[in-house]
MIVO-621689 format. One record per residue (C-alpha): x, y, z. Coordinates in Angstrom, 3 decimals, always signed. Last residue first. Layout:
// residues N
BAFI        xx        yy        zz
BAFI         X         Y         Z
...
***
This chain:
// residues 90
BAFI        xx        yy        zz
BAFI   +15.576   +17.971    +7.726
BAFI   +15.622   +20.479   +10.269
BAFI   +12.654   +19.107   +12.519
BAFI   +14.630   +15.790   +12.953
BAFI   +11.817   +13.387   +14.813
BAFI   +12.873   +10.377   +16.610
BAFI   +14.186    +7.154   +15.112
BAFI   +11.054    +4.956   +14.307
BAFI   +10.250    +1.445   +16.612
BAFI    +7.262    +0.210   +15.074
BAFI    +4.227    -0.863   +17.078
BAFI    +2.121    +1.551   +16.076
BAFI    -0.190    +3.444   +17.728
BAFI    +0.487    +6.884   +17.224
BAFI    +0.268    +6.400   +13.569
BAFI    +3.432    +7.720   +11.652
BAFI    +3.920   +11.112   +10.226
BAFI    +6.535   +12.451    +7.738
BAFI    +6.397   +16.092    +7.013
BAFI    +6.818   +17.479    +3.506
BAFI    +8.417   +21.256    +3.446
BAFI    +7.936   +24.981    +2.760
BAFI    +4.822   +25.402    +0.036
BAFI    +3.212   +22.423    +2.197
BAFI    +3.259   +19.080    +2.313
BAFI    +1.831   +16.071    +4.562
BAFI    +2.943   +12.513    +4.170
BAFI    +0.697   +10.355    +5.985
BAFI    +1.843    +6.664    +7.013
BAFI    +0.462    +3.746    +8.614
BAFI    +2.381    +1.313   +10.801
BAFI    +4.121    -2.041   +11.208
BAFI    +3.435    -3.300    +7.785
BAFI    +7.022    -3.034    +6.400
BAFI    +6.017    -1.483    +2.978
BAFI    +4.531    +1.023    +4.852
BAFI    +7.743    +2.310    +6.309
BAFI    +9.558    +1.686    +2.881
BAFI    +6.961    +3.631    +1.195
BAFI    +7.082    +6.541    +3.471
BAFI   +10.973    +6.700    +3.536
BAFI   +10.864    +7.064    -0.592
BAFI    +8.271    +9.874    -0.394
BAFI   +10.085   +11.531    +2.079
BAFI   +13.344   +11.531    +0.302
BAFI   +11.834   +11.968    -2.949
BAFI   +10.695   +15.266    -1.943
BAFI   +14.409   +16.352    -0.727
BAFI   +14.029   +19.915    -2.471
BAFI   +10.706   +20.628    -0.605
BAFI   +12.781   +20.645    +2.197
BAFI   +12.537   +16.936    +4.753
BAFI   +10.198   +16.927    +8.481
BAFI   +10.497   +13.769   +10.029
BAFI    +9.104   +11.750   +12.746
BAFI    +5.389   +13.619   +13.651
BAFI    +3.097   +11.519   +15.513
BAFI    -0.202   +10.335   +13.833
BAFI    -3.864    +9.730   +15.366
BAFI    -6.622    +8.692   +13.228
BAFI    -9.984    +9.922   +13.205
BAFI    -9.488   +10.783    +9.211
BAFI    -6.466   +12.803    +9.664
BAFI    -6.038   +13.974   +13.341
BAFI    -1.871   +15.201   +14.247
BAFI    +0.689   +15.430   +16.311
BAFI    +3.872   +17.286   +17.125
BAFI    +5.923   +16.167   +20.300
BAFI    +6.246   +17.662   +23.542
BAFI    +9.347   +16.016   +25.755
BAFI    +9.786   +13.023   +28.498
BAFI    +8.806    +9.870   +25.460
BAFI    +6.215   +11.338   +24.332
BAFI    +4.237   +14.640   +26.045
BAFI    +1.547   +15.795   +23.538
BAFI    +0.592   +18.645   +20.880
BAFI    -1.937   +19.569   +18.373
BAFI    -2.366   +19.422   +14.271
BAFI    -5.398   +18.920   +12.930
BAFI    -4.488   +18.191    +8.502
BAFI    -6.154   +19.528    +6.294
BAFI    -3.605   +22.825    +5.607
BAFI    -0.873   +20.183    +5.160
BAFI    -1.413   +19.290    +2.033
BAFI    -2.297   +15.597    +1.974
BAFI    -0.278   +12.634    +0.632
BAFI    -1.321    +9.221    +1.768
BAFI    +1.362    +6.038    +1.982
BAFI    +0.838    +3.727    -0.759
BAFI    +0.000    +0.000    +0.000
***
């Protein structure tokens, strides 16, 4: 299966306390995603190519969100994959 692409503006973001810090979240379709990496607009493939690996796996589900700045990499918040932690400058 494909990961999802949405632009960013439809996604609900909000905030929680993972792993003893604040993490960025989000609602799309009454699922719940945490945020693991954030890529340029000029590393597109990047993203894309993560996203498909991660749900080639079958451990989780996977949104990619973009926007004019950057595509964000999201995993479901209950997943049983182990994901390095998020990298908000790449």
């Amino acid at each position: 299966m494909l990961p999802v692409l949405v632009p960013e503006d439809a996604i609900h973001p909000f905030k929680f306390y993972f792993r003893d810090t604040v993490q960025l979240g989000m609602r799309h379709h009454y699922q719940l995603y945490r945020l693991t990496h954030t890529f340029s607009t000029s590393q597109r493939f990047y993203a894309y190519q993560l996203a498909c690996r991660l749900e080639r796996q079958g451990e989780t589900s996977v949104v990619v969100t973009a926007s004019e700045e950057h595509y964000r990499l999201w995993v479901c918040l209950w997943s049983s994959a182990t994901l390095p932690e998020a990298h908000p400058d790449r």
